[in-house]
C-alpha positions in Angstrom: -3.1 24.3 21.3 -4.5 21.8 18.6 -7.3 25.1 17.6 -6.4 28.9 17.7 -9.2 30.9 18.2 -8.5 34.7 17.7 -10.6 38.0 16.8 -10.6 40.1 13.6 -12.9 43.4 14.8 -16.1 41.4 14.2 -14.8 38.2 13.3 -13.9 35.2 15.2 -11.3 33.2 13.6 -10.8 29.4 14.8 -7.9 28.1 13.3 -7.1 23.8 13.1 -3.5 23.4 14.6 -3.0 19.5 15.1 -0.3 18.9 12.5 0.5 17.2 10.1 -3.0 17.5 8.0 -5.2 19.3 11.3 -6.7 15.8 12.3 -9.8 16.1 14.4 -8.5 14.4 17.5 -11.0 14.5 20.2 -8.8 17.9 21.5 -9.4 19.3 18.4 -13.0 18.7 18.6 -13.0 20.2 22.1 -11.3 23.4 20.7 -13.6 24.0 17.7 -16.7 23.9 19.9 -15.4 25.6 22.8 -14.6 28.5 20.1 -18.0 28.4 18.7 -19.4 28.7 22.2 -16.9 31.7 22.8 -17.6 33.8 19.2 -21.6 33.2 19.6 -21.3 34.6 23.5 -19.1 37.7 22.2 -21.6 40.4 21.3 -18.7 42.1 19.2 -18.6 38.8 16.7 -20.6 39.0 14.1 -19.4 35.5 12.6 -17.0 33.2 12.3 -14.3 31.4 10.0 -13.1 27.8 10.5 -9.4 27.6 8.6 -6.7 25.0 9.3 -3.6 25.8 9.6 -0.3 25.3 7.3 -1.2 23.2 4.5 -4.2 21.6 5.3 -8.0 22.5 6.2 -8.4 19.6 7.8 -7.5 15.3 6.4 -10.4 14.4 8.8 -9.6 12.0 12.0 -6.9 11.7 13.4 -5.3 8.6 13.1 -3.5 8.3 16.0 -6.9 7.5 17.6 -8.1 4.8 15.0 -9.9 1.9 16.8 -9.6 4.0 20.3 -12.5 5.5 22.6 -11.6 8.5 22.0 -12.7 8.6 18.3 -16.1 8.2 19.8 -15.9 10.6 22.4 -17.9 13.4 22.9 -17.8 15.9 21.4 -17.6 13.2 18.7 -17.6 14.6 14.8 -21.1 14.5 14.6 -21.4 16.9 17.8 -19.1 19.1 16.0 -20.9 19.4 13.5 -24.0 20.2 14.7 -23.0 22.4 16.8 -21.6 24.1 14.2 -25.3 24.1 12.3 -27.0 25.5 15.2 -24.7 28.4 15.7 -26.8 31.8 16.0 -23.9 33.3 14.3 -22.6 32.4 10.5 -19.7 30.2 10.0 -17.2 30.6 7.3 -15.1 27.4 6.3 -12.0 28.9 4.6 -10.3 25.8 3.0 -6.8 25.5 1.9 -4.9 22.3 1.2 -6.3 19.5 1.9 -9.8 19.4 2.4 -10.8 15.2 3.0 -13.0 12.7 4.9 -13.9 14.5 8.8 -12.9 17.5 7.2 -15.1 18.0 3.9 -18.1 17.0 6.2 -17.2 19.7 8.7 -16.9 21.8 5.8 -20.5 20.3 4.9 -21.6 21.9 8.2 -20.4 25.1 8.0 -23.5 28.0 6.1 -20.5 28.7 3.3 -17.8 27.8 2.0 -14.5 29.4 0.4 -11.7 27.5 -1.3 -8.1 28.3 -2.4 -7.5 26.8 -5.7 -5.4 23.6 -5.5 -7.1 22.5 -2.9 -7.3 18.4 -2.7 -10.8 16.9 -1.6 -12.0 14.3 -0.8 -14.2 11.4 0.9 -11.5 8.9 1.2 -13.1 6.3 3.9 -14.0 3.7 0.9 -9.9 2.8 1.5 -10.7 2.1 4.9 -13.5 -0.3 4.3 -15.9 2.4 5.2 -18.2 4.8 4.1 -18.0 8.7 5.1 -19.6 9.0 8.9 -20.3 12.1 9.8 -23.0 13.1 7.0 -20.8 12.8 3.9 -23.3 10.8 2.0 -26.2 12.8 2.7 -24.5 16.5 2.4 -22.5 15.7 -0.4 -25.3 15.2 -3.0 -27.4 17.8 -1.8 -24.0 20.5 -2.4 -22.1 18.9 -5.2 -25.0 17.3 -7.3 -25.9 13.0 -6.9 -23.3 12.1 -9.4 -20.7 13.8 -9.1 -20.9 13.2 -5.3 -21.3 9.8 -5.7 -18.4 9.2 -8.2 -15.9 11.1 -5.6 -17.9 9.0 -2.4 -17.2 5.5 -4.1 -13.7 6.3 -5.3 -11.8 7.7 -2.7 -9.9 9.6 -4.9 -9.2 13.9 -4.4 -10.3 16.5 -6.9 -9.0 19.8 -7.4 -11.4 22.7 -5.8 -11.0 24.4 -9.0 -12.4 21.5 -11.1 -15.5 21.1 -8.5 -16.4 24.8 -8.3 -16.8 24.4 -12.7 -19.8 21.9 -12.0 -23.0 23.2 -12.9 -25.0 24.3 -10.3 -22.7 23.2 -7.3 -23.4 24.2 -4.2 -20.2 23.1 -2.4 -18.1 26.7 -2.8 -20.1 29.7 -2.1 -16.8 31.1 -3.9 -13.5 30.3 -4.8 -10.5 32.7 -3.6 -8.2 34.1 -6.0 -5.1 32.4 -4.1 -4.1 30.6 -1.3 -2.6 33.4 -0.1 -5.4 36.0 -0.7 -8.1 33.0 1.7 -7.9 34.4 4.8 -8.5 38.0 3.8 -11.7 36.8 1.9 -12.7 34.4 4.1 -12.8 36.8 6.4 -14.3 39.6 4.1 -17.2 37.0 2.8 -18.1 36.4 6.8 -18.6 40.4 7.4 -20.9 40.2 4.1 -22.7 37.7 5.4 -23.2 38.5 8.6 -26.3 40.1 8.7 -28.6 37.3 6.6 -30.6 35.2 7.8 -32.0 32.7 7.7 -28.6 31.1 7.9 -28.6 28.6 4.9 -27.8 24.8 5.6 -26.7 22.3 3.4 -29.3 19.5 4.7 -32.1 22.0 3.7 -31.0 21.6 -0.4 -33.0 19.5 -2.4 -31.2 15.8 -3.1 -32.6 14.1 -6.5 -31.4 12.9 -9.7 -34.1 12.5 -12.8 -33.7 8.5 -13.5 -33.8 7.9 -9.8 -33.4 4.1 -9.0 -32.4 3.3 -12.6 -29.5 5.1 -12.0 -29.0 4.2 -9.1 -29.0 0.4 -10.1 -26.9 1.3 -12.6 -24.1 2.5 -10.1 -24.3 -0.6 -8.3 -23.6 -3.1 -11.1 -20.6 -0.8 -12.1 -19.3 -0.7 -8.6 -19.7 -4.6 -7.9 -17.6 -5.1 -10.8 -15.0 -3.1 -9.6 -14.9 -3.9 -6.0 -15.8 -7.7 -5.8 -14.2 -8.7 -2.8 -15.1 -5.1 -0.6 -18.7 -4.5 0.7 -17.9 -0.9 1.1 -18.6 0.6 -2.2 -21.8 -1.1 -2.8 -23.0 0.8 0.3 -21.8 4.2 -0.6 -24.7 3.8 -3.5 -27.0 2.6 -0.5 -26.4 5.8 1.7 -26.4 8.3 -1.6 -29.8 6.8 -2.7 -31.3 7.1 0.5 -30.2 11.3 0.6 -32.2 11.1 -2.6 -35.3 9.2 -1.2 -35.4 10.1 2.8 -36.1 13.1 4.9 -32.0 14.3 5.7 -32.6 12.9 9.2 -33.7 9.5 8.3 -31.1 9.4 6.0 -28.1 10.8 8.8 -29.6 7.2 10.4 -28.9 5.3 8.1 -25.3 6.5 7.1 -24.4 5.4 10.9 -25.8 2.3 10.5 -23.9 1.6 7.7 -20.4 3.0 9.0 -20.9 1.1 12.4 -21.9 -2.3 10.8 -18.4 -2.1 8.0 -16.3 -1.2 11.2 -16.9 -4.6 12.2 -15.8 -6.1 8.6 -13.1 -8.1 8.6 -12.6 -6.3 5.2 -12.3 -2.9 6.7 -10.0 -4.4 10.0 -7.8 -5.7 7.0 -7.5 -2.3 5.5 -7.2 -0.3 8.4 -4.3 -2.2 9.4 -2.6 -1.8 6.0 -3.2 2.2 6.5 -1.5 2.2 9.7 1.0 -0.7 8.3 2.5 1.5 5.9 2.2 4.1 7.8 4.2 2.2 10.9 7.0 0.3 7.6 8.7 3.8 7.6 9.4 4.0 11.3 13.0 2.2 12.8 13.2 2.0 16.3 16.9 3.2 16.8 16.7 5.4 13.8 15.5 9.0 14.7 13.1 10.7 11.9 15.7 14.3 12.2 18.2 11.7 11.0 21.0 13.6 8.8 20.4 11.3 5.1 23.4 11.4 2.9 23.0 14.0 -0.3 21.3 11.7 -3.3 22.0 13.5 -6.7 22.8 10.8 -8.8 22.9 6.5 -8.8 24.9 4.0 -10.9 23.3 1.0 -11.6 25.3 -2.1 -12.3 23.6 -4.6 -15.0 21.3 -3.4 -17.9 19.2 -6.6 -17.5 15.2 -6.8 -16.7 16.0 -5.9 -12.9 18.8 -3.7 -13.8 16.5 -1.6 -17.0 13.6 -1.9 -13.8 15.9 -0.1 -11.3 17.1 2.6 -13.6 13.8 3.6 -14.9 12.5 4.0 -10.9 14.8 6.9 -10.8 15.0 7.8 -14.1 10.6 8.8 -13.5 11.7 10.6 -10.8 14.4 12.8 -12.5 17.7 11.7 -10.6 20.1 10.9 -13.3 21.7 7.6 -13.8 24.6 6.0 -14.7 24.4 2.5 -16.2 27.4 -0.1 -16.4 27.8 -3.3 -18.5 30.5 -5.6 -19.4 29.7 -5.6 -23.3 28.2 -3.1 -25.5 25.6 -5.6 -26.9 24.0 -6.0 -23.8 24.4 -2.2 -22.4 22.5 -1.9 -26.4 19.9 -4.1 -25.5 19.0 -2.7 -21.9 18.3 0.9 -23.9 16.2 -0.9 -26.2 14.1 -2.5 -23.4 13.7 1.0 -21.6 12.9 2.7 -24.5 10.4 0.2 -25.4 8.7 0.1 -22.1 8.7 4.2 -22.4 6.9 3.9 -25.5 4.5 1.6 -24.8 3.5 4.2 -21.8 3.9 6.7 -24.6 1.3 5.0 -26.8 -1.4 4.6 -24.3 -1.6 7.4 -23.6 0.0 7.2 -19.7 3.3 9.1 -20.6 3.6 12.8 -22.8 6.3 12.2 -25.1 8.3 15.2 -23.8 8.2 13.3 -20.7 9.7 10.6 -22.2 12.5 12.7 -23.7 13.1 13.9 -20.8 13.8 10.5 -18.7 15.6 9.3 -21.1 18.2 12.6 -21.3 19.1 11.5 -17.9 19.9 8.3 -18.6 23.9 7.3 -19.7 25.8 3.9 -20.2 29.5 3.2 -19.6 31.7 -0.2 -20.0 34.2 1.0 -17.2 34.0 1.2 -13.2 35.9 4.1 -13.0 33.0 6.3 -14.7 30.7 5.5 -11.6 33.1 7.6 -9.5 30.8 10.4 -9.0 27.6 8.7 -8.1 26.2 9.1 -4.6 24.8 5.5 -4.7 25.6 2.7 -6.6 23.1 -0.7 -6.9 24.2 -3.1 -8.5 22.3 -5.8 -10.2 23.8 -8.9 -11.2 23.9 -12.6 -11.3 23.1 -13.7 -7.7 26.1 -15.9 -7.1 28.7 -14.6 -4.0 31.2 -14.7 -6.5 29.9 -12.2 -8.9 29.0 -10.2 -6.4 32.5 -10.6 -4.7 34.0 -9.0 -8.2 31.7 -6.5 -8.5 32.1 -5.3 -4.6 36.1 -5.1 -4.7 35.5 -2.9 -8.3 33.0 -0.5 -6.5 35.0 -0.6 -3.0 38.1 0.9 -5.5 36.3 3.1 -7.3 33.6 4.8 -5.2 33.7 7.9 -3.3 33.7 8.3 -0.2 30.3 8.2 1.6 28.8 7.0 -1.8 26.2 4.3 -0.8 27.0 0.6 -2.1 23.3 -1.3 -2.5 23.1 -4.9 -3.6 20.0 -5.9 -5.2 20.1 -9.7 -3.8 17.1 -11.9 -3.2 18.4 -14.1 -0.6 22.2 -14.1 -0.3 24.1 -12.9 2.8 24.4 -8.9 2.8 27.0 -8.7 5.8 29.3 -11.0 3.4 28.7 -9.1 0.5 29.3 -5.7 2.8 32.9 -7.4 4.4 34.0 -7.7 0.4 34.8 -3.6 1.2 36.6 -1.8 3.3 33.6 0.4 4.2 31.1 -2.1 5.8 28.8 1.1 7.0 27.7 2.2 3.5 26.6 -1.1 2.4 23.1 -1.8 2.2 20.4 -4.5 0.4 17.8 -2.9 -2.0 15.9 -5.7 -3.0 13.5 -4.8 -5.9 10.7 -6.7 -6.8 10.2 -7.7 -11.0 9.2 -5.7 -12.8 11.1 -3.4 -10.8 9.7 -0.4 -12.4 6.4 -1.2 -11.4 5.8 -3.2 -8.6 5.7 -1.4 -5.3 7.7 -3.5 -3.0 11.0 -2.8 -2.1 13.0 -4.8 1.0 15.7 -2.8 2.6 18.2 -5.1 3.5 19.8 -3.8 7.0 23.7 -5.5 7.5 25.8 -5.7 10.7 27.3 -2.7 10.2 24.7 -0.3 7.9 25.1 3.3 9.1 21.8 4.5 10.2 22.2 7.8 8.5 22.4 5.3 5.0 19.3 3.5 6.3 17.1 6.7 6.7 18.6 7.8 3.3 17.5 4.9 1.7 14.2 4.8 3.2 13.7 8.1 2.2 14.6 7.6 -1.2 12.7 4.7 -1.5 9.5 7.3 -0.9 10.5 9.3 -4.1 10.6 6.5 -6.1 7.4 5.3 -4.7 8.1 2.6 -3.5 6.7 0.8 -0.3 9.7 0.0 1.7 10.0 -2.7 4.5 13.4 -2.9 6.7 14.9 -6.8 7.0 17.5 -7.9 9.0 20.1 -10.4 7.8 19.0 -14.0 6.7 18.6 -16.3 4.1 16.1 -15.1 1.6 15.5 -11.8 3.6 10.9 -11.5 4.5 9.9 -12.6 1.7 11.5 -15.2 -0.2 12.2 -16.8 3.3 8.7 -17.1 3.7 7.6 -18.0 0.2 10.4 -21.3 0.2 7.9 -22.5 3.2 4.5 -22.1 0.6 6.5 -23.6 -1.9 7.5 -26.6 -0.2 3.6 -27.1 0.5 2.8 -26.9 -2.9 5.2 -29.2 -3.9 3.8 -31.6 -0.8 0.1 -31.1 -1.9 1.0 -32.4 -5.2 2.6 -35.7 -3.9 -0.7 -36.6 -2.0 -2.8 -35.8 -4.8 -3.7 -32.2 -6.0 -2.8 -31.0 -9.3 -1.4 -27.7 -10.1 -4.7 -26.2 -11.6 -6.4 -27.3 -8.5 -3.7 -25.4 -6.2 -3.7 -22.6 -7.9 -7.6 -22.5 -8.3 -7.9 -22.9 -4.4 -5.3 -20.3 -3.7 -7.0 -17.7 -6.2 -10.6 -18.2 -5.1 -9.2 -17.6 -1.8 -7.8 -14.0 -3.6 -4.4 -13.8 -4.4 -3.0 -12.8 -7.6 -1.6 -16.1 -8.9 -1.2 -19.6 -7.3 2.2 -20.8 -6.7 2.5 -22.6 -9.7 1.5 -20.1 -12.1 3.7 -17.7 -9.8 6.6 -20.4 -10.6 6.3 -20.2 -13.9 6.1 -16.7 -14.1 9.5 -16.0 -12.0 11.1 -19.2 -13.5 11.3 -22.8 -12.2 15.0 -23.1 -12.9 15.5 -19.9 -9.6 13.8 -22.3 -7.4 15.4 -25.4 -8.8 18.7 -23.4 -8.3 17.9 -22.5 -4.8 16.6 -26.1 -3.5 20.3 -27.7 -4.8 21.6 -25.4 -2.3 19.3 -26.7 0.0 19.9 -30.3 -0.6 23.6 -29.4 0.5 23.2 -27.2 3.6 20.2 -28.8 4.9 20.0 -32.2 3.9 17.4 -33.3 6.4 15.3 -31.0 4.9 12.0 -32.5 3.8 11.3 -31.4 -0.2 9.1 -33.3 -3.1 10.9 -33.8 -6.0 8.1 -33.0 -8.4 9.7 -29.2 -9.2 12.7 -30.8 -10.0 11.7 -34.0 -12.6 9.6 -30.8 -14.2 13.0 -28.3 -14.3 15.0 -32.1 -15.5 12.7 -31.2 -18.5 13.5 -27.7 -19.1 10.0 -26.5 -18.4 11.0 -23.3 -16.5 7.7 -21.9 -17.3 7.1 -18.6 -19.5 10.3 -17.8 -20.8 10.8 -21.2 -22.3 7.1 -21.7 -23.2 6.5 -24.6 -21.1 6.4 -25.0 -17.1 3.9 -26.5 -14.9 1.3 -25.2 -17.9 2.2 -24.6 -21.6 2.0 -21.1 -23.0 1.7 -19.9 -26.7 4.2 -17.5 -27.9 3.3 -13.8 -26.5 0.6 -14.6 -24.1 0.3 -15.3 -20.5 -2.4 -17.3 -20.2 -1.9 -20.8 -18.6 -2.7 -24.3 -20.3 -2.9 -27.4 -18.4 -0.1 -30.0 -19.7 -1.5 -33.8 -19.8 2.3 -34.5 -19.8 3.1 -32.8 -17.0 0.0 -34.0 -15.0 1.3 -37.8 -15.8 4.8 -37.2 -14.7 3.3 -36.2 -11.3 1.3 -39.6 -10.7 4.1 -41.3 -12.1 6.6 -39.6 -9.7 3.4 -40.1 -6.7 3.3 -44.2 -7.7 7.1 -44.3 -7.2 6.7 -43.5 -4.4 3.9 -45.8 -3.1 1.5 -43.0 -2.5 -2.1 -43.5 -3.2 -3.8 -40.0 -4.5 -6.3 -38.2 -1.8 -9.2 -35.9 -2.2 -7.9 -32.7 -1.0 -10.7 -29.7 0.2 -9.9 -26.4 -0.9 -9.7 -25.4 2.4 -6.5 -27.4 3.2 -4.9 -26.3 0.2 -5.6 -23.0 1.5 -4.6 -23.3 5.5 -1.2 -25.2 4.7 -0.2 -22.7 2.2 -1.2 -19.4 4.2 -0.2 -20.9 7.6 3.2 -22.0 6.2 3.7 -18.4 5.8 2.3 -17.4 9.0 4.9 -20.1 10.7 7.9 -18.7 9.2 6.9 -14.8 9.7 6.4 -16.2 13.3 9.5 -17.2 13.6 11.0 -13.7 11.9 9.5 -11.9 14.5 11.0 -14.3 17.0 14.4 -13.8 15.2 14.3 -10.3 15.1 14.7 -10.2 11.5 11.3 -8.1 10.9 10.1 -5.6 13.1 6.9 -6.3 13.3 3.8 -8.5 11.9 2.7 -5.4 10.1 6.0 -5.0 7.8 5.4 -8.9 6.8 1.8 -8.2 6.0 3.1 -5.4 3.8 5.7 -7.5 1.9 3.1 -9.9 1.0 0.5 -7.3 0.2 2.7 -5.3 -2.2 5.9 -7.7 -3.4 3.6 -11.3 -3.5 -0.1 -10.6 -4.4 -1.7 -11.3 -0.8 -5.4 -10.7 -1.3 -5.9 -6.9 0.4 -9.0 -8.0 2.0 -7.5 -10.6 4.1 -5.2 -7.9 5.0 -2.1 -9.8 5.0 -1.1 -13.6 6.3 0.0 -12.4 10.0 -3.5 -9.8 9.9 -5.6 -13.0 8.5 -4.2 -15.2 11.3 -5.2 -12.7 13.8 -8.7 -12.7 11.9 -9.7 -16.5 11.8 -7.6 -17.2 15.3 -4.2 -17.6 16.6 -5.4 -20.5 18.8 -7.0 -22.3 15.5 -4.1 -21.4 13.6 -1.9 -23.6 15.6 -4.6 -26.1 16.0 -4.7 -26.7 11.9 -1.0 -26.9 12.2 -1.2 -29.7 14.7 -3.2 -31.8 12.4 -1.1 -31.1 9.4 2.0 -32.2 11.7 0.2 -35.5 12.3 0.1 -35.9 8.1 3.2 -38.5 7.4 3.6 -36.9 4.0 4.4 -33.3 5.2 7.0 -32.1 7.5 6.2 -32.2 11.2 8.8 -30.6 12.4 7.8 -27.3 10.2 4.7 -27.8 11.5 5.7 -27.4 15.2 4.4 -23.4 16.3 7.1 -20.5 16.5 7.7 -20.2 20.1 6.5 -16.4 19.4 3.0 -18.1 18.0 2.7 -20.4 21.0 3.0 -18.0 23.5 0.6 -15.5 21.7 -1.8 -18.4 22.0 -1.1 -19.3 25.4 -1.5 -15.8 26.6 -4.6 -15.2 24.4 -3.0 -12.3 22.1 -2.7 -11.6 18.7 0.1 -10.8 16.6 
C-alpha cells in the first residue's frame, strides 16, 4: 500500500508509504484521495491528518515516473490538491523529515500545518530546470512571506522547520511539535481542536504583497540573472512569485503551469533532468546487487604525500576515517603536512572550516617511512609516479605487507589496472580509484573495475566513494579509462585546429562561449603540457599511424608546460591564473603551419565547437560499444563533474542526443572529407551508426 489510511476515534489518519522519501507516484495520489473520500463519508471523522511515513513527509514526485504519462495522470498533484482544499472536513499535514517540491505544496493545501523540528524543506524544482508546479509559487508567498519564499523558490536549497517557523508573521506552521517523536500525538490532538471551526482557512485566501512591489521585484531579477546566466528557470521563479503578488490566486495558478509546461520543453531542463537521474543511475552495476556484503572500511593508507596524494588523504581525513600516509623521505612526507595544513587553514580563515574542526582532521592524520606500518589498513591507494614500474615496486611492497581482504586501489590515469592487479597474488582486491586534481575538491572520481575485482570490493568502494562525496562512475579496463580516453580525441582536434589556422585564444574563446570551464589550451596548461607530451611519445611508439600535430610538442621542446613553469600556450605572472597571449608562441605556430605548406583558414566558432564536442561523442560511442562504460549517462557524468562540461548542455552524449544523432554523424562526414584531420577518426562508432539508422538516441 503506497498510503495507509487508519482511524484514531475521530480522526482519520492517511499515512504516505512509497519509500524511500513517500514520492507521490500516481498510486500514491490514488490513495490520498481515495482516503479523503473515505474520512469525509465517515460520520465518526471529524478530521483528518496527512503524515508520511519513516523519515519523510513527502520529497514530492516520484521519480521513477519522470518524463512518463503517469506523472500527468489523474488524479495528477494538482487534483490532489484540491481535493484536499475542498474537503468538508479539516486536514492536518503532520510533517516530519523531509518536507520538498510535490510535498511542501501538498502541505500548502492542507487548512494547517504541524512540523517536527529538523525537518528539511524545500522547493527544489529550480535543479530540474523548472519551477514548482503544483501552486508552489503562488502558496508559498502568501504562507511564508514574498521574500523569504522567493529566496527558498529560486535556490532550491532546504531550510530547517525550526528556522522558518522564527519568521515574523509566517503562516506556513500553524505550530511546531516539540519532537519528532511527540508529531503524531499532536498532529492528531491539533485536528480534534480544530475540528469544529469553520470556515476552514486556506492558504490561497492570504493576502500576497510586498511594500516596494516591482522595484523589488526588478531587483530580484538582476541578482538572479547574474547568478544563473545560462538557466531560464530562475528568472521565471521571480515571474510566477510576482504574479501571486499582482493576480487574483487563480489567474496566477495559470500562469505557474504555463511556465512549468513551457521549461519542460528546455533543452536546459532535459539536460538537468538527465543528470538527476544520471547520478542517480552512476551508482547502480548490473551484476552487483545493492544487499551486496562491502568489506569493513575503518581506516586507509595512502601511498605518496604529493598534490594527489595530500588531495586523497584530506577526502577521508573531512570525513573522520583515519589515515596512514607513506613516503620514501622525510622531506617530502614534511612537505605533504605542510600542504594539508595550509589548505586547512586557508578554509580555516574564510571562514568555511571551525578550527576545532581542523584539529580534529588533522589528529587523524599520521606519516610513516616504512611499508610495514600500513599493515593494519583496510584499504590502501596508492599514489605515485604513473610509470608501470613504480607502480610494479609499490604493488609487490603492498601485496607483502597487507592484510588479508585489505583493498589495494591505484590511483592511475590511464595505465593498465589488470597489470597492475597481476603484480599481486590477490588479483580480487585490486581496484583503480582515479581522483580528479585537486583531489580534495573536485567531485569526480572513476572507479576503475579489473578482470578479476571482487564485487563485494566494487560495492565497497562505491559506497565509500558516497561518504567522501564524491560522484563515482564505474570503467572497465582501457587505455586512459572514460575520461582521459576521451579527452586524447579533443586534444588531438585542438592540436589540428591550430595547424589550419586557429590560435589558442580563439579555441578556447569558442569552446568557453559555448560553456565549459576552460578551453583545452588553458586546460593544458593548467594540468601540464609535459603529461600530454609524455603521453603522445607513447603514442608515437604503439600507434605510429596515428595522426597528431606537432604543435604541443615544438611548445613542450621549449619547456612551456604551462602554470607551473610560468609559461605554456599563454604566459602567467607569478601567483596568478589568469592567461596572457604569447606573440612567441603564436609565431612558432605559423612557422610550424608554413613548414608544412599549409595556408591559414577562417575557422567559425561553430566548427571549433562540433569537432571538439563530437570528438568526444565518437570516442564515448565507441566506449559504449566496447563495454568499457555502462552507459551514455556515466560519460555524461565524467565530463560534467571531472572535465567542466557546461551543465546545461547536459553532457556530450545528452547534447548529441539534443542537436541530433543523425546531424551528428553528418558533421563528422564533412570533417572526414577535411585532408588536414583524421578521417579515419572521423568514421561513426558502429553503436552511433546504428542509433542513426534506427532513429534512436543514445
Amino acid at each position: 500500500m503506497t498510503a495507509l489510511y487508519q482511524v484514531h476515534d475521530d480522526v482519520a489518519l492517511i499515512t504516505l508509504n512509497n519509500p524511500p522519501v513517500n514520492g507521490l507516484g500516481l498510486a500514491t495520489r490514488q490513495a490520498i484521495t481515495d482516503g479523503l473520500a473515505r474520512a469525509n463519508a465517515d460520520a465518526a471523522v471529524k478530521a483528518i491528518v496527512i503524515t508520511g511515513a519513516g523519515q519523510a513527509f513527502s520529497g514530492g514526485a516520484d521519480i521513477k515516473e519522470f518524463g512518463s504519462p503517469k506523472a500527468l495522470q489523474e488524479p495528477n498533484l494538482l487534483s490532489v490538491i484540491l481535493a484536499v482544499e475542498k474537503s468538508a472536513k479539516p486536514v492536518v499535514a503532520a510533517i516530519n523529515g523531509v518536507c520538498m517540491g510535490g510535498g511542501l505544496e501538498l502541505s500548502l493545501g492542507c487548512h494547517y500545518r504541524i512540523a517536527a523540528p529538523g525537518c528539511n524543506v524545500a522547493l527544489p524544482e529550480v535543479k530540474l530546470g523548472l519551477i514548482p508546479g503544483a501552486g508552489g509559487t503562488q502558496r508559498l508567498p502568501r504562507a511564508l512571506g514574498v521574500e523569504p519564499a522567493l529566496n527558498l523558490i529560486v535556490s532550491g536549497d532546504p531550510v530547517k522547520s525550526e528556522l522558518l517557523a522564527m519568521l515574523p508573521g509566517q503562516k506556513l506552521f500553524d505550530k511546531m511539535a516539540a519532537s519528532v517523536e511527540s508529531l503524531p500525538q499532536e498532529a492528531l490532538a491539533l485536528a480534534r481542536a480544530v475540528a469544529d471551526v469553520r470556515p476552514l482557512p486556506l492558504v490561497r485566501n492570504l493576502p500576497c504583497k510586498h511594500p516596494q512591489g516591482d522595484a523589488y521585484f526588478q531587483f530580484a531579477r538582476n541578482m538572479v540573472k547574474g547568478m544563473a546566466k545560462n538557466f531560464p528557470a530562475p528568472a521565471k521563479c521571480v515571474d510566477a512569485v510576482q504574479a501571486a503578488t499582482q493576480k487574483k490566486f487563480d489567474d496566477g495558478m495559470v500562469l505557474e503551469r504555463e511556465i512549468f509546461i513551457n521549461l519542460m520543453w528546455t533543452s536546459e531542463s532535459r539536460a538537468l533532468r538527465h543528470l538527476f537521474m544520471a547520478e542517480r543511475a552512476a551508482s547502480k552495476i548490473a551484476d552487483v546487487p545493492q544487499d551486496t556484503a562491502q568489506r569493513a572500511i575503518g581506516s586507509i593508507a595512502v601511498i605518496g604525500a604529493g598534490t594527489m596524494g595530500g588531495g586523497i588523504a584530506m577526502n577521508f581525513l573531512n570525513a573522520g576515517i583515519p589515515v596512514k600516509m607513506l613516503e620514501m623521505k622525510q622531506e617530502a612526507l614534511d612537505r605533504g603536512l605542510a600542504t594539508i595544513r595550509k589548505n586547512y587553514e586557508s578554509q580555516v580563515k574564510k571562514g568555511k572550516l571551525k578550527p576545532d574542526k581542523y584539529e580534529q582532521r588533522m589528529s587523524l592524520l599520521s606519516t610513516t617511512l616504512s611499508y610495514d606500518d600500513l599493515k593494519d589498513a583496510d584499504m590502501v591507494i596508492e599514489a605515485v609516479f604513473e610509470e608501470m614500474g613504480v607502480k610494479e615496486a609499490v604493488f609487490k611492497e603492498l601485496d607483502r605487507v597487507m592484510k588479508p581482504g585489505a583493498i589495494l586501489a591505484s590511483n592511475t590515469s590511464t595505465l593498465d589496472v589488470n597489470t597492475i592487479a597481476n603484480f599481486t597474488q590477490r588479483p580480487q582486491d585490486v581496484i583503480g580509484t582515479h581522483f580528479f586534481s585537486p583531489a580534495n575538491i573536485m567531485k569526480l572520481l572513476e572507479v576503475v573495475r579489473g578482470a578479476k575485482t571482487a564485487k563485494d570490493v566494487l560495492a565497497t568502494v562505491m559506497a565509500l566513494a558516497k561518504k567522501i562525496k564524491k560522484t563515482a562512475v564505474v570503467s572497465g579496463v582501457c587505455d586512459g579509462f572514460i575520461g582521459n580516453r576521451m579527452i586524447e580525441q579533443y586534444g588531438r582536434q585542438g592540436g589540428f585546429l591550430l595547424d589550419e589556422g586557429c590560435t589558442p585564444q580563439q579555441v578556447d574563446r569558442a569552446v568557453e562561449k559555448f560553456g565549459f570551464a576552460m578551453g583545452p589550451f588553458r586546460m593544458g596548461d593548467l594540468a601540464g603540457n609535459d603529461i600530454g607530451w609524455a603521453i603522445r611519445k607513447r603514442r608515437y611508439q604503439e600507434k605510429p599511424n596515428m595522426k597528431y600535430s606537432k604543435t604541443a610538442d615544438l611548445l613542450c621542446e621549449k619547456g612551456r608546460y604551462g602554470q607551473k613553469t610560468g609559461a605554456g600556450w599563454y604566459d602567467y605572472q607569478a601567483g596568478k591564473r589568469e592567461p596572457i597571449p604569447n606573440a612567441e608562441v603564436i609565431q612558432m605556430i605559423e612557422a610550424h603551419r608554413a613548414s608544412l605548406g599549409i595556408k591559414p583558414r577562417k575557422i567559425s566558432d561553430e566548427e571549433i565547437v562540433q569537432r571538439l564536442v563530437f570528438a568526444l561523442v565518437n570516442e564515448g560511442a565507441h566506449l559504449l560499444e566496447e563495454g568499457i562504460a555502462a552507459r551514455a549517462g556515466d560519460i555524461d557524468m565524467v565530463y560534467l563533474t571531472g572535465y567542466g562540461f557546461p551543465i546545461h548542455r547536459g553532457g556530450p552524449m545528452n547534447y548529441a542526443n539534443e542537436v541530433g544523432l543523425f546531424n551528428v554523424v553528418q558533421a563528422m562526414n564533412r570533417f572526414a572529407q577535411n585532408p588536414l584531420d583524421d578521417a579515419q577518426f572521423w568514421q561513426p562508432a558502429p553503436l552511433l551508426a546504428r542509433l542513426v539508422e534506427q532513429g534512436k538516441s543514445f
